[in-house]
C-alpha beads as a LAMMPS data file, in Angstrom:
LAMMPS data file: protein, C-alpha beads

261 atoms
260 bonds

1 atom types
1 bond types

-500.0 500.0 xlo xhi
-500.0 500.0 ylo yhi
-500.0 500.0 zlo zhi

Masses

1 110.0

Atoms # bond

1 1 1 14.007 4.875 -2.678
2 1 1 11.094 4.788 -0.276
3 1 1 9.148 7.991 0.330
4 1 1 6.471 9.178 2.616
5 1 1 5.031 12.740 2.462
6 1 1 2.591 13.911 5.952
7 1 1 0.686 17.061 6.076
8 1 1 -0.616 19.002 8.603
9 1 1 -1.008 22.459 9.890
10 1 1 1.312 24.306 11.592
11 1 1 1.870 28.008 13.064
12 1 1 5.193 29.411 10.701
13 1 1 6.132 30.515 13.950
14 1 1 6.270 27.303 15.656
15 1 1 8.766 26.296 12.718
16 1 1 12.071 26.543 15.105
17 1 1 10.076 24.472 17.969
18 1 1 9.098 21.489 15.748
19 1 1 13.140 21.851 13.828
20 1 1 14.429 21.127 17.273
21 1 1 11.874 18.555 18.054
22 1 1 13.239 16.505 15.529
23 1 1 16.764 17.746 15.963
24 1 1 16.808 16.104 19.620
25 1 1 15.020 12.548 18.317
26 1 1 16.971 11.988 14.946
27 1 1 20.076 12.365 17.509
28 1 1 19.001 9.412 19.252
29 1 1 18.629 5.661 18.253
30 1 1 14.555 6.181 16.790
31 1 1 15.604 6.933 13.243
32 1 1 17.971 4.205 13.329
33 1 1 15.093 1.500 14.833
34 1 1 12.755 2.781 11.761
35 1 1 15.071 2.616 9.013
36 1 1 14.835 6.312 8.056
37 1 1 17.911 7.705 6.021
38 1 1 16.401 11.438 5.528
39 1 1 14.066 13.811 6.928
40 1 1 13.394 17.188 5.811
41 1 1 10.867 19.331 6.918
42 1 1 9.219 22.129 4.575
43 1 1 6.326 24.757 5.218
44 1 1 4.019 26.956 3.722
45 1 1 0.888 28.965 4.347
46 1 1 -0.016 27.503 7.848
47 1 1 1.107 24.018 6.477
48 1 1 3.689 21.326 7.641
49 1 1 4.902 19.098 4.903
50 1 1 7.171 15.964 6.099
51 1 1 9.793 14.393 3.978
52 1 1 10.808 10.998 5.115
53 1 1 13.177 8.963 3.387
54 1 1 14.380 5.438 3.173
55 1 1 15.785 3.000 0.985
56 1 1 13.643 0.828 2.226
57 1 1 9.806 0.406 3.155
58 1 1 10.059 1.765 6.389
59 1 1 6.758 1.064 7.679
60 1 1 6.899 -2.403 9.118
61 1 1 9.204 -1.168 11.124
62 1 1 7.488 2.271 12.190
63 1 1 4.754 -0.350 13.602
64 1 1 7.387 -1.693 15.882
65 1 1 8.359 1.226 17.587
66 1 1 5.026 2.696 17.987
67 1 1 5.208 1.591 22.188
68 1 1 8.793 2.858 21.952
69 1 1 9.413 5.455 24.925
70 1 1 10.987 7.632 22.248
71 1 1 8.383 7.258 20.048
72 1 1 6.275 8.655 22.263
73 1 1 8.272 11.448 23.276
74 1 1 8.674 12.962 20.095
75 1 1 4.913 12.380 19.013
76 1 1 3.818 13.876 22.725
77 1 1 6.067 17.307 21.713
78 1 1 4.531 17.333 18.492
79 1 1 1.132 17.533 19.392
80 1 1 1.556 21.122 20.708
81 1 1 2.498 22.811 17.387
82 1 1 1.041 20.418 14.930
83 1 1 -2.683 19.860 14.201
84 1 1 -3.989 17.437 11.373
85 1 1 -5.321 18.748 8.223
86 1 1 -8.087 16.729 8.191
87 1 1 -9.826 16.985 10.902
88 1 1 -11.516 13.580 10.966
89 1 1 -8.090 11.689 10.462
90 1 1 -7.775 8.770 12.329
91 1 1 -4.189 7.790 12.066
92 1 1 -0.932 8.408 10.325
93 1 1 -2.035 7.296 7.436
94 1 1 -4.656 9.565 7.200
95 1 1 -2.394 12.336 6.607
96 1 1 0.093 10.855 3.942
97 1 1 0.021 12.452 1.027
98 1 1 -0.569 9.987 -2.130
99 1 1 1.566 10.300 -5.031
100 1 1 -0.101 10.928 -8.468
101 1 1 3.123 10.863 -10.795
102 1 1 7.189 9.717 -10.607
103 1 1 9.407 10.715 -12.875
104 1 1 13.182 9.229 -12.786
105 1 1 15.617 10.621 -14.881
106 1 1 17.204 7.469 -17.283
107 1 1 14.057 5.255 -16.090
108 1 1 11.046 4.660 -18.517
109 1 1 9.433 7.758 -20.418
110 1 1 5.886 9.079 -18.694
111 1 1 2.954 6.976 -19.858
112 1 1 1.608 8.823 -22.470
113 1 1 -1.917 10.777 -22.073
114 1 1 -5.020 9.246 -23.484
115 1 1 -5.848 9.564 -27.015
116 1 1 -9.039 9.831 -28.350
117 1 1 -9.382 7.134 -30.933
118 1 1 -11.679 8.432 -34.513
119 1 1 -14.866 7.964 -34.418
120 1 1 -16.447 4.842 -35.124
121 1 1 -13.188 3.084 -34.468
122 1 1 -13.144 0.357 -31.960
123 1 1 -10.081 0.034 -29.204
124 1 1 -9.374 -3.616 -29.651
125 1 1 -10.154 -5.856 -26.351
126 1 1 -7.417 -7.617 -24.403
127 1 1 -8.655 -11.278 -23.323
128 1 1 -5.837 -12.402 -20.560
129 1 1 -6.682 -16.649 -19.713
130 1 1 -5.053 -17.247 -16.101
131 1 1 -3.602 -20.338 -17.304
132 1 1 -1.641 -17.549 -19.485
133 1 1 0.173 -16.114 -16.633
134 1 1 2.352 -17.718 -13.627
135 1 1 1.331 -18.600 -9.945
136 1 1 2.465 -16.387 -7.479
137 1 1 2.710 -18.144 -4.474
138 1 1 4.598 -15.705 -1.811
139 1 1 1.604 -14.906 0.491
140 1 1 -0.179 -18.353 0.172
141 1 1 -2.682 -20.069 -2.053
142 1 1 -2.848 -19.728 -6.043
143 1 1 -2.578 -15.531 -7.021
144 1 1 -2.667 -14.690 -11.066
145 1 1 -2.669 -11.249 -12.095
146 1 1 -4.728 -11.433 -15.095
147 1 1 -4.867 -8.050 -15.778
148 1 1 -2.144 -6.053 -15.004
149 1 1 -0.004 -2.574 -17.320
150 1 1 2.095 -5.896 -18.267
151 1 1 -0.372 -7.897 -19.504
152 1 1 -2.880 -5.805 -20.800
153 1 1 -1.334 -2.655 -20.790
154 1 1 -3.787 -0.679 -18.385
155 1 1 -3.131 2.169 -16.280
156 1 1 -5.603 2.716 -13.262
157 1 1 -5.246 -1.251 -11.164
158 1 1 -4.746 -4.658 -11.424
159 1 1 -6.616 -7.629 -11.082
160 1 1 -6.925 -11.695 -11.273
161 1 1 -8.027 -15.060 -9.874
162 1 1 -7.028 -16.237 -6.110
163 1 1 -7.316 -19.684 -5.506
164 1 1 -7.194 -21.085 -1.954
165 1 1 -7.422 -25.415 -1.192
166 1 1 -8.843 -25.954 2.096
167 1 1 -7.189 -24.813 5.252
168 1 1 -4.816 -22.798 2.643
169 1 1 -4.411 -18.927 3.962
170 1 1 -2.691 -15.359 2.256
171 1 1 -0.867 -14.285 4.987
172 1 1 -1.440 -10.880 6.354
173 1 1 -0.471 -7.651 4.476
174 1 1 -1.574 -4.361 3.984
175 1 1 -1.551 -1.872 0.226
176 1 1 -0.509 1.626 1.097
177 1 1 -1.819 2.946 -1.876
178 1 1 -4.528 0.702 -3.094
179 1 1 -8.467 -0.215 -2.255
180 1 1 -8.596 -4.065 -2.818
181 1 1 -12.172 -5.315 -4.594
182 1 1 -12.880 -9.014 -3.751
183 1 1 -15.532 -11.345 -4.935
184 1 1 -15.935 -14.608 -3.949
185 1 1 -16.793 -17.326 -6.541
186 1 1 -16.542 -21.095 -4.822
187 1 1 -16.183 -21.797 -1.478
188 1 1 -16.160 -20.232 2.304
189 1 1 -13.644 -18.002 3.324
190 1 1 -12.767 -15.866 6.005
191 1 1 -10.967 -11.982 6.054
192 1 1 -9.872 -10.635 8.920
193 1 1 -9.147 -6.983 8.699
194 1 1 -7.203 -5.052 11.133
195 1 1 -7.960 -7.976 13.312
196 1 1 -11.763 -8.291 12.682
197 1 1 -13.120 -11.411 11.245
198 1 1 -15.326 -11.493 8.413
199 1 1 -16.903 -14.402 6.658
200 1 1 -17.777 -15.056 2.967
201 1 1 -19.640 -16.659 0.588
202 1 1 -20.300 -17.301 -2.820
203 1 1 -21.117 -14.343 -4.632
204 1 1 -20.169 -12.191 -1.797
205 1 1 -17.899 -8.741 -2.554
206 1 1 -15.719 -6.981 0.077
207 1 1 -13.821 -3.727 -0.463
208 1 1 -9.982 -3.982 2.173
209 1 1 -9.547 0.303 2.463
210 1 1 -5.992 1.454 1.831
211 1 1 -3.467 0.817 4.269
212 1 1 -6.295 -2.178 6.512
213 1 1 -4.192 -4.664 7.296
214 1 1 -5.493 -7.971 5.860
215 1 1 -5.526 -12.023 5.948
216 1 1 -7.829 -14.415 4.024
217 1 1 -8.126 -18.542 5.020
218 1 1 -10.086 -20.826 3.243
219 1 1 -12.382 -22.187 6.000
220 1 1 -14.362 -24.538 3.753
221 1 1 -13.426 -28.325 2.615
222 1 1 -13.621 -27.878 -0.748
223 1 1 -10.661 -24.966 -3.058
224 1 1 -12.239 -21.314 -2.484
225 1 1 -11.790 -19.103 -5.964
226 1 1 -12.069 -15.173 -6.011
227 1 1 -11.540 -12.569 -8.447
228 1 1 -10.007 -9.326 -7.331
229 1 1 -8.580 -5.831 -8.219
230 1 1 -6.890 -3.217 -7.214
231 1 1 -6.684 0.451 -7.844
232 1 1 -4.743 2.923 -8.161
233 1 1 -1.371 1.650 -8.608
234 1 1 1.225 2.017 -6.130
235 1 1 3.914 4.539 -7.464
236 1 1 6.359 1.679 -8.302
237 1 1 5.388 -2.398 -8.056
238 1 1 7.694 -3.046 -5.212
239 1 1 5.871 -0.461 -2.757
240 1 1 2.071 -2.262 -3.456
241 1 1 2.463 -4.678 -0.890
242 1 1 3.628 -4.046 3.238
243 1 1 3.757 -7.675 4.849
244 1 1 2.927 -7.798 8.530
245 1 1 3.147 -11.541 8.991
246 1 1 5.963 -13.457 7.249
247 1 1 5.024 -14.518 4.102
248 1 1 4.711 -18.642 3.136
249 1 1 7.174 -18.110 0.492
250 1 1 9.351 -15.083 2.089
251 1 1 12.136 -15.324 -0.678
252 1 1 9.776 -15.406 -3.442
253 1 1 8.751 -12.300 -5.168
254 1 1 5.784 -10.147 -5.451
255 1 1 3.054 -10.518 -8.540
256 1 1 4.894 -9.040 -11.852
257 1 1 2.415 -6.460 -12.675
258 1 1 4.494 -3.718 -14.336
259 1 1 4.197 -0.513 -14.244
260 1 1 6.275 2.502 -12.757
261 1 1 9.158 1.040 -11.803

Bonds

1 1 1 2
2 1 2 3
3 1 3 4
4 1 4 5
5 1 5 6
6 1 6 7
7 1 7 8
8 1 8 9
9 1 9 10
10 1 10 11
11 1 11 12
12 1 12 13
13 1 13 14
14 1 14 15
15 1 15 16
16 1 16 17
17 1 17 18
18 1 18 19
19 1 19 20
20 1 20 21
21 1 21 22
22 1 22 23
23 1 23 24
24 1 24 25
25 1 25 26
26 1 26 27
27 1 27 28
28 1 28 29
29 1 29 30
30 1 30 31
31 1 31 32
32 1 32 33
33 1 33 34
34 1 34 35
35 1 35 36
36 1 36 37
37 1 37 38
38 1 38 39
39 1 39 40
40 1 40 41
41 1 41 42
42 1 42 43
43 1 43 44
44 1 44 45
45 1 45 46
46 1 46 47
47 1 47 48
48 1 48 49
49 1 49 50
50 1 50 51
51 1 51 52
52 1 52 53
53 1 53 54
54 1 54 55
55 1 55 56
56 1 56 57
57 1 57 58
58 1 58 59
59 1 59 60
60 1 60 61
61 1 61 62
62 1 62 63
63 1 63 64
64 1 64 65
65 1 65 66
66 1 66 67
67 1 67 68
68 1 68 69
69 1 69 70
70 1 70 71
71 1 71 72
72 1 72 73
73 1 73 74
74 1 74 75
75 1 75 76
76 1 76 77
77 1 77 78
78 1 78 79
79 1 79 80
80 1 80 81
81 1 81 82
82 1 82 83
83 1 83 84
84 1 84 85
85 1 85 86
86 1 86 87
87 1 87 88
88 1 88 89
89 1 89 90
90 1 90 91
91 1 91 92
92 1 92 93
93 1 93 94
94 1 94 95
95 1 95 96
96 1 96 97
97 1 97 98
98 1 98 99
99 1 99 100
100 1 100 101
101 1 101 102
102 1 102 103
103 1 103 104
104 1 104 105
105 1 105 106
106 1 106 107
107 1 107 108
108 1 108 109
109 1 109 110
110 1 110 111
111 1 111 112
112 1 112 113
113 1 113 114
114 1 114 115
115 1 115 116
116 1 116 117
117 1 117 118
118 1 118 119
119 1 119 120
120 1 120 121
121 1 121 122
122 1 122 123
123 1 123 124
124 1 124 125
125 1 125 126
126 1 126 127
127 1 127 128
128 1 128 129
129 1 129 130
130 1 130 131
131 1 131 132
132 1 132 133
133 1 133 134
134 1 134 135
135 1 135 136
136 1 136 137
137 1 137 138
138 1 138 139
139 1 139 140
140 1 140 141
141 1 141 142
142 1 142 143
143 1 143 144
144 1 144 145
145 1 145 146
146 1 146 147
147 1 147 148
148 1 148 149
149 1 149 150
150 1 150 151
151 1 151 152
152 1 152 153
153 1 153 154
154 1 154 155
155 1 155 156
156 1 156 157
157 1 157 158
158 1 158 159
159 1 159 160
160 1 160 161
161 1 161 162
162 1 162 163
163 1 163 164
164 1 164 165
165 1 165 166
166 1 166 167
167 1 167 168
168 1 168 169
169 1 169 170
170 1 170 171
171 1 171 172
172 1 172 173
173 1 173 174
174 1 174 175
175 1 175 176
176 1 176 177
177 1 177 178
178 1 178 179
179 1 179 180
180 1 180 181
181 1 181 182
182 1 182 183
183 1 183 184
184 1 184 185
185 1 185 186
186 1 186 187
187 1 187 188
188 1 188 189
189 1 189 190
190 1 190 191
191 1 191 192
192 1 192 193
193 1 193 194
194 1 194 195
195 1 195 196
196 1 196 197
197 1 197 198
198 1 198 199
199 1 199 200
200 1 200 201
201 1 201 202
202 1 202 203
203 1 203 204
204 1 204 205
205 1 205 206
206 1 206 207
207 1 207 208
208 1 208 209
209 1 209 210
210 1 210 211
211 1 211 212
212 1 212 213
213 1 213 214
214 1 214 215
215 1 215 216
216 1 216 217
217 1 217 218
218 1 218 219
219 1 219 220
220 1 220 221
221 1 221 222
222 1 222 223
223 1 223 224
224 1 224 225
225 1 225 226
226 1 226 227
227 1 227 228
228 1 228 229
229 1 229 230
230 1 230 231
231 1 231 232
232 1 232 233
233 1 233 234
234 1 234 235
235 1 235 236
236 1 236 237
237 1 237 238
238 1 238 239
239 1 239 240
240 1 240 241
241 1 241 242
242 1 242 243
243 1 243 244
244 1 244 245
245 1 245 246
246 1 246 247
247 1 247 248
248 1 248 249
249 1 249 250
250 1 250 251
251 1 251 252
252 1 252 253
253 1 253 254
254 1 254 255
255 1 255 256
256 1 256 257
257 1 257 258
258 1 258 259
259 1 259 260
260 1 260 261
């Protein structure tokens, strides 16, 4: 099951008015286009809270319809009773609330909290090799998660090696719940993100914001290396990654980090 939650404010009063907003668009063909399965609509205290279900990720597709003319009706009505809760929000994703926790009943217990080892008593180190774990290839180039709640049994990220031969390319994707760190060890590459190109170097570091769509080429003649990580983990492995170019290896799966699931 895919969830989003957005917030924003809203007059209680205006409840009925945004109900029948939605009433009059979910009869129509836009839920349908996006992939949505359920929508339910809660507030409280001058707040809007909005449930959307799928059971899929929806949100490939809810960049399709954004010129829809239905699309834009419903957003158009909106704007009248709804106002965002952060005022310097930018976009959508701005006002998705980001989930801390999931719990599924007959799934895997809660990861337990922290304990505080004795003092003077050493937590013993996890040394991951990258010829240890396998190649994922979906998106392009060489990608080993190194360190990963599978392999090393950590809780905050995930991180590895990215090789890239020359004129080799990660197609473009986006992490809805993660910052991506990169650092650039051999070679010249180049990131675009959210369609603006940046170059880099050896021993150059980049941080890709959540949801900033992203695509990295190798632009040199000689194999481009970089280590990367990200953090926090999405709320279950499948949801890290939202493609918005078709991947090189589209039937392949995503890097086995563990985790939530």
């Amino acid at each position: 099951m895919y969830r989003t939650l957005t917030v924003a404010k809203m007059d209680p009063e205006s409840a009925e008015s945004v109900r029948a907003i939605f009433a009059d668009s979910d009869s129509s063909e836009l839920p349908h286009l996006v992939g949505l399965t359920r929508r339910t609509l809660f507030t409280f205290n001058g707040l809007y809270f909005h449930l959307a279900e799928s059971d899929q990720d929806f949100e490939s597709n809810l960049d399709k319809v954004r010129n829809h003319p239905l699309f834009h009706e419903v957003n158009s009505r909106l704007r009248h009773f709804l106002s965002p809760f952060d005022p310097e929000a930018r976009d959508r994703k701005d006002a998705l609330a980001v989930p801390f926790y999931s719990w599924t009943a007959g799934g895997p217990p809660p990861a337990p909290s922290p304990q505080t080892l004795p003092a003077g008593e050493a937590r013993p180190a996890r040394k991951v090799s990258w010829n240890e774990v396998p190649a994922n290839t979906k998106r392009g180039g060489d990608i080993r998660v190194t360190l990963s709640p599978k392999t090393a049994g950590c809780s905050s990220g995930f991180g590895g090696v990215l090789q890239l031969a020359a004129g080799e390319h990660v197609t473009e994707h986006y992490h809805p719940y993660s910052e991506e760190f990169l650092h650039v060890v051999q070679g010249e590459v180049e990131i675009t993100l959210d369609g603006h190109p940046a170059p880099l170097r050896p021993g150059d570091s980049l941080l890709v914001p959540i949801g900033v769509r992203h695509r990295l080429v190798n632009t040199g003649n000689v194999p481009a290396k970089a280590v990367f990580h990200l953090s926090p983990l999405a709320p279950r492995p499948e949801l890290g990654h939202v493609d918005t170019e078709r991947p090189v290896h589209a039937e392949a799966g995503n890097p086995d980090v563990g985790g939530v699931r």
